[in-house]
Every structure is written in structure tokens, then in C-alpha cells.
C-alpha positions in Angstrom: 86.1 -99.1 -5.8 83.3 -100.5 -7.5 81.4 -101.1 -3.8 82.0 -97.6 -2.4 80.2 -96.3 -5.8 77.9 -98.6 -5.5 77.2 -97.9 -1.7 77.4 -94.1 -2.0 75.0 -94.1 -5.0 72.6 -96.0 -2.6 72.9 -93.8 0.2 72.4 -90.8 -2.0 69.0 -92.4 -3.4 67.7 -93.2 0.2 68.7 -89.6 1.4 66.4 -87.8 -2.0 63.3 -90.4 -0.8 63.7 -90.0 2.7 61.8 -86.6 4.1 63.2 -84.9 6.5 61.7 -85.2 9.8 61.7 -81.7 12.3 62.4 -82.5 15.5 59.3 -81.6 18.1 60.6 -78.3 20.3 58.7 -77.3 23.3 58.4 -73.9 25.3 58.5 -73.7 29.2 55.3 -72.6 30.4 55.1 -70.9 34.5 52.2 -69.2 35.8 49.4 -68.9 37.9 45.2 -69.8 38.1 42.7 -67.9 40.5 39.9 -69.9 40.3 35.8 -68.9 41.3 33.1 -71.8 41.5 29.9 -71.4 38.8 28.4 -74.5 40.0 29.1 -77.1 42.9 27.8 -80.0 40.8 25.9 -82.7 42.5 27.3 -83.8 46.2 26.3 -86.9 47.7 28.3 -87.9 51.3 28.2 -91.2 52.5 27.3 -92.3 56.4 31.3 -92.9 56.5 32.0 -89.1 55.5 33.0 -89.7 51.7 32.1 -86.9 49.8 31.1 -87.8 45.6 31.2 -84.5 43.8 30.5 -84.6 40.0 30.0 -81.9 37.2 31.5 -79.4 39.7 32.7 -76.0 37.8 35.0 -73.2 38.2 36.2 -70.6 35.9 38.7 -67.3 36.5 41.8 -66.1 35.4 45.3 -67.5 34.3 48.4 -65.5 34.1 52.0 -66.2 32.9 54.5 -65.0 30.2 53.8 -67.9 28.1 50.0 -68.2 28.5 47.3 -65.8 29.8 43.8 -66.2 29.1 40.6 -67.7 31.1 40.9 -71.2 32.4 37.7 -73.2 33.0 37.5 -76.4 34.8 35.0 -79.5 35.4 35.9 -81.7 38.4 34.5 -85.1 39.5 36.0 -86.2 43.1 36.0 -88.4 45.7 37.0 -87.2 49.5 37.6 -88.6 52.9 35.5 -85.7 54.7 37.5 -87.6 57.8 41.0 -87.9 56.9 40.9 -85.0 54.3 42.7 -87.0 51.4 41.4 -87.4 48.1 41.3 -87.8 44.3 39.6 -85.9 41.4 39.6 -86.0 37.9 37.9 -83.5 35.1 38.6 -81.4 32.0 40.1 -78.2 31.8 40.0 -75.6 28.9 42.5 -72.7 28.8 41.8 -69.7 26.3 43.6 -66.5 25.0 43.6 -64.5 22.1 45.5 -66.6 20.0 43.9 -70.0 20.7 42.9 -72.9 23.2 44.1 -75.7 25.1 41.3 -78.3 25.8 42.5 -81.9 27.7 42.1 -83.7 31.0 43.6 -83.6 34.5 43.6 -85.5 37.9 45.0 -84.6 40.9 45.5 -85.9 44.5 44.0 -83.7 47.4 46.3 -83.8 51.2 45.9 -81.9 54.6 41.5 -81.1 53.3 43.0 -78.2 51.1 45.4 -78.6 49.1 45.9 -80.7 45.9 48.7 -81.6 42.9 48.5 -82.8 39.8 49.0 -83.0 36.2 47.1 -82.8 32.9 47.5 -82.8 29.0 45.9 -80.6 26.7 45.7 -80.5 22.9 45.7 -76.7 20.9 43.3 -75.1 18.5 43.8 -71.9 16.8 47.2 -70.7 16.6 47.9 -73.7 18.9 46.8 -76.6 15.9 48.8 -79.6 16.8 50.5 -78.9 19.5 49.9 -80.0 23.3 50.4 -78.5 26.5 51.7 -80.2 29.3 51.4 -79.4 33.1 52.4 -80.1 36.8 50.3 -77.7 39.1 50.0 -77.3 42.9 47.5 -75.6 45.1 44.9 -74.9 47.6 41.0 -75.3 48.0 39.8 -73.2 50.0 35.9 -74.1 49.0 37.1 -78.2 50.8 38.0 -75.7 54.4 34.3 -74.0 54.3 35.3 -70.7 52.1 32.5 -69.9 50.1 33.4 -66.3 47.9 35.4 -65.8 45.1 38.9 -67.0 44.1 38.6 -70.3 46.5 40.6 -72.4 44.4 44.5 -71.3 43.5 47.2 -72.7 41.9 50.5 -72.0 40.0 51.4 -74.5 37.2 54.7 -75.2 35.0 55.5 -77.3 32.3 55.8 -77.1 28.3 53.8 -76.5 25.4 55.1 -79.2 22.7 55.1 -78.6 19.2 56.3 -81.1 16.2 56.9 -77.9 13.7 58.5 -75.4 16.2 56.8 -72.8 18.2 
């Protein structure tokens, strides 16, 4: 008998100095990006048809029941002008009313056109301390030649991640 106090006593005190710990919850996020080019960056192809493209930019809108705002990306890639595969990397910056998501992404172009990928973002504003996670597919229409607005398109998914609820 003398145990089990002793035991339950010692649970009780580890319980009062524990804290309790929240789990993280996450929301789904689904939408879509239309995409305009500010600046091309700096371009440089090689005499065996690689294209280098850094500081590239393009900016437009994002729209989903989750998260709308203005997204804004920099881009840094490397293309096979001949076999029309690739990969990039860059930041991206998404921005509503309540807040913004600023992180990095990379992605793997196919077929000259089209590219998917993934990036992670981390929240200001109303969004302090949480991340946003995505997987996003699309098309480049600016790789095929295109050269007016809303070139580059996409739709995204994934979750905004939050270790004190959302």
C-alpha cells in the first residue's frame, strides 16, 4: 500500500511540473497561381543549348478558400534547351490581408513546359509561427516562346501547420 502512495504521489508531482504540450494542427490548403513575368533575370545559354537563368521574377494572383492574396516569385534555373528537362530553385512570398508566407521552393521542369514541385514557407502577421507547406504543378508558357501576361500557371495543395491551432 505503502508503494502505490508512494508511486501515485510521484506521478501527481510530475503531472503539476510537466506543461502541457498542444499538439500542432494543420489546415488543407487548394488553389491556384496566374503568374506574369517583371523581369527575365540574366540568361546565359551554353554552345550545348543549356540555358542559366538567375534573378528571374514573376508576380500575379493566387486564389483558394484557404489563401488568396498576391504571390511573388524569384527563380534561378538550369534547362536543357535540347531535351526540354530541367531544374529550378528560388523564393516565393505569398500575401493577403491577414499576413505573409515567405520560404523557398524547387521544382523539376518536363516536356519544355511544364514543371512540379514543392516549397516551405514560414508566416508573419496573423500567420506568426506557423508554416505553409505545398506540392504544385503547372505550365510555362514563357520556356514554349509566349511572351504576354499570365505565362506561368499552376494550382497548389497542401497544409498550413500551426503548433497553437489555427
Amino acid at each position: 500500500m505503502r508503494k502505490v502512495l508512494t508511486l501515485v504521489i510521484a506521478l501527481l508531482a510530475i503531472s503539476v511540473i510537466t506543461p502541457v504540450m498542444a499538439s500542432a494542427t494543420r489546415k488543407a490548403v487548394v488553389g491556384t497561381a496566374t503568374l506574369s513575368v517583371t523581369s527575365i533575370g540574366n540568361v546565359r545559354i551554353t554552345d550545348s543549348g543549356i540555358m542559366h537563368q538567375v534573378a528571374a521574377q514573376a508576380s500575379g494572383p493566387t486564389s483558394g478558400a484557404s489563401l488568396s492574396g498576391q504571390m511573388e516569385i524569384k527563380i534561378n534555373a538550369n534547362f536543357n534547351l535540347n531535351t526540354g528537362e530541367g531544374v529550378a530553385f528560388g523564393s516565393f512570398m505569398i500575401t493577403d490581408t491577414q499576413g505573409t508566407f515567405q520560404g523557398m521552393f524547387r521544382v523539376r521542369d518536363t516536356g519544355f513546359i511544364y514543371f512540379e514541385g514543392s516549397g516551405e514557407a514560414h508566416g508573419t502577421g496573423a500567420y506568426e509561427g506557423m508554416m505553409l507547406q505545398l506540392q504544385f504543378q503547372g505550365t510555362d508558357l514563357y520556356r514554349g516562346g509566349y511572351t504576354g501576361p499570365d505565362g506561368l500557371t499552376m494550382t497548389y495543395f497542401g497544409y498550413i501547420v500551426s503548433p497553437n491551432g489555427i
